[in-house]
C-alpha positions as CSV (number, residue, x, y, z in Angstrom):
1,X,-44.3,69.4,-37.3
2,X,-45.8,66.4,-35.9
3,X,-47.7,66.1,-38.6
4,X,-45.0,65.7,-40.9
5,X,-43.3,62.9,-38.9
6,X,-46.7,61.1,-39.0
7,X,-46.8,61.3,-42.6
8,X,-43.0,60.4,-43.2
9,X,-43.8,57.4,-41.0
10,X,-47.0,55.9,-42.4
11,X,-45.2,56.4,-46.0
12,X,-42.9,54.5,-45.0
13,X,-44.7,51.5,-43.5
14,X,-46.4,51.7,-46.7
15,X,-43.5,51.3,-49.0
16,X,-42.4,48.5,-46.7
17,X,-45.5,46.4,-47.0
18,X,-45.6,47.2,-51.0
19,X,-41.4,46.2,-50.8
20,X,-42.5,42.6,-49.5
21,X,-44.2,42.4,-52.6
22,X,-42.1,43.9,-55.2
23,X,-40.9,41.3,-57.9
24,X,-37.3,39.6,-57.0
25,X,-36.1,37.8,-59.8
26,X,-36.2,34.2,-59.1
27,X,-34.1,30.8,-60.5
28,X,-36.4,28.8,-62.2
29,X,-33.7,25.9,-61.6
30,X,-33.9,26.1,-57.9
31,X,-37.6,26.6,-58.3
32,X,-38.0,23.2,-59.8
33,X,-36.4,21.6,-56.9
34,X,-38.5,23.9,-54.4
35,X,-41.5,23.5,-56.1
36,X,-40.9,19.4,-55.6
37,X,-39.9,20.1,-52.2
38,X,-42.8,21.9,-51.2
39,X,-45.4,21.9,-53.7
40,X,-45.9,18.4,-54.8
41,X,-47.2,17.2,-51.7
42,X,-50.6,18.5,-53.1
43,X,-50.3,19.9,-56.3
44,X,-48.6,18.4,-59.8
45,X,-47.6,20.3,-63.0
46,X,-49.8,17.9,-64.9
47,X,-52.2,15.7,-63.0
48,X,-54.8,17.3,-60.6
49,X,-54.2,15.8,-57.0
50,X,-55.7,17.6,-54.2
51,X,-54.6,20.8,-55.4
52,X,-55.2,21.7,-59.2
53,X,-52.1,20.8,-62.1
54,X,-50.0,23.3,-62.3
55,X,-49.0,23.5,-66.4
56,X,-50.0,26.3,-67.9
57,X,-51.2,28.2,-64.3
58,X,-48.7,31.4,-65.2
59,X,-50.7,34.1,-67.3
60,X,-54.4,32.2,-66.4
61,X,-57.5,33.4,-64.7
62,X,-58.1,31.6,-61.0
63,X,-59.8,28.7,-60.9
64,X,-59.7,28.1,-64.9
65,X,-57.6,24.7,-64.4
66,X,-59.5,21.8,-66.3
67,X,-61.1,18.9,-64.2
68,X,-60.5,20.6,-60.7
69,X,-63.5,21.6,-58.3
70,X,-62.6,24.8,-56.7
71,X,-63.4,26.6,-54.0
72,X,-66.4,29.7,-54.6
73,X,-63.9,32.3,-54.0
74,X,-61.2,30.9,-56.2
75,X,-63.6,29.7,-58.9
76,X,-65.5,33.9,-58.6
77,X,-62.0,35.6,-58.3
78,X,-61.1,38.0,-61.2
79,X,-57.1,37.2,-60.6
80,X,-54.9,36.3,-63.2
81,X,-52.0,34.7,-61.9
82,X,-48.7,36.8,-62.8
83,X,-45.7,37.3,-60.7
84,X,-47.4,39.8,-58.2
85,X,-50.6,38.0,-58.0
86,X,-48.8,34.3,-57.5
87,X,-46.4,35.6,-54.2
88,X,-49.6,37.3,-52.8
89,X,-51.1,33.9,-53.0
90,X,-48.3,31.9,-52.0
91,X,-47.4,34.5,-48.8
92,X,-51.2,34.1,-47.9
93,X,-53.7,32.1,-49.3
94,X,-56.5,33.2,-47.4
95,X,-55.6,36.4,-47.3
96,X,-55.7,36.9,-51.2
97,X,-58.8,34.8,-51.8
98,X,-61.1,34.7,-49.0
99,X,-62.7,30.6,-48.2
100,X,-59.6,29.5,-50.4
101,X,-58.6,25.8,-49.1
102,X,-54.9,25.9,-49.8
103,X,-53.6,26.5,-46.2
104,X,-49.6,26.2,-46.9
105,X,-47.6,29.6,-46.8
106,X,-44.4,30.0,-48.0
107,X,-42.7,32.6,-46.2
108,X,-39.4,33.0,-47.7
109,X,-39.5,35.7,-50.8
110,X,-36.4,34.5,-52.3
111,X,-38.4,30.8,-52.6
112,X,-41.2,32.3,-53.7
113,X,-39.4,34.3,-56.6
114,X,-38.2,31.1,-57.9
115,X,-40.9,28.5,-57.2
116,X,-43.0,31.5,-60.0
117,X,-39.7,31.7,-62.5
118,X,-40.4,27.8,-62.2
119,X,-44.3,28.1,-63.3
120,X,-43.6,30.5,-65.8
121,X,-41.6,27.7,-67.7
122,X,-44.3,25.5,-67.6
123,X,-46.1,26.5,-70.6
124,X,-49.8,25.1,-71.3
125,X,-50.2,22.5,-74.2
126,X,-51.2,23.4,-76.9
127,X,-54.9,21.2,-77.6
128,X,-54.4,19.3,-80.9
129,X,-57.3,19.8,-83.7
């Protein structure tokens, strides 16, 4: 029977860890104000600062933005940013992409669910021919 109750319990530890990363569906309003609150310190939708532009980041490979020098494991990575990928990445940089420079974490998964509904709005430009 003990071996049950181990079982039962490591299940559930491991439905709890994948429940911190299940999708909540975030507020893309309250994520623009976030995302200026906490994001634009380094990063921009538009202009590359010390972190990469933003536009057009949903739904694209790591380390694809034009005119920024990544890191090796960004710039190697096989991620594509989508919903699960992005609050991976925003609960742990490092932890997602080993030798990734982005040190800020944000914490709170509410947040996170928005600051994402936020990117997704932010649709690349289409390049004129």
């Amino acid at each position: 029977m003990p071996l049950l109750a181990d079982s039962c319990l490591a299940q559930s530890a491991f439905l709890a860890i994948d429940a911190s990363h299940a999708a909540v569906a975030g507020d893309s309003a309250r994520g623009a104000k976030l995302y200026e609150q906490k994001c634009t310190g380094c990063h921009s939708i538009d202009t590359n600062r010390v972190g990469p532009a933003h536009r057009g980041v949903y739904g694209r490979k790591a380390g694809l933005a034009p005119g920024f020098s990544y890191s090796p494991g960004l710039k190697n990575s096989k991620i594509i940013w989508t919903e699960p990928t992005l609050d991976r990445w925003l609960t742990n940089p490092q932890g997602t992409i080993p030798g990734a420079r982005m040190g800020f974490r944000l914490g709170d998964a509410a947040s996170r669910a928005d600051i994402i509904a936020f990117l997704k709005t932010q649709k690349a430009v289409a390049k004129k021919k």
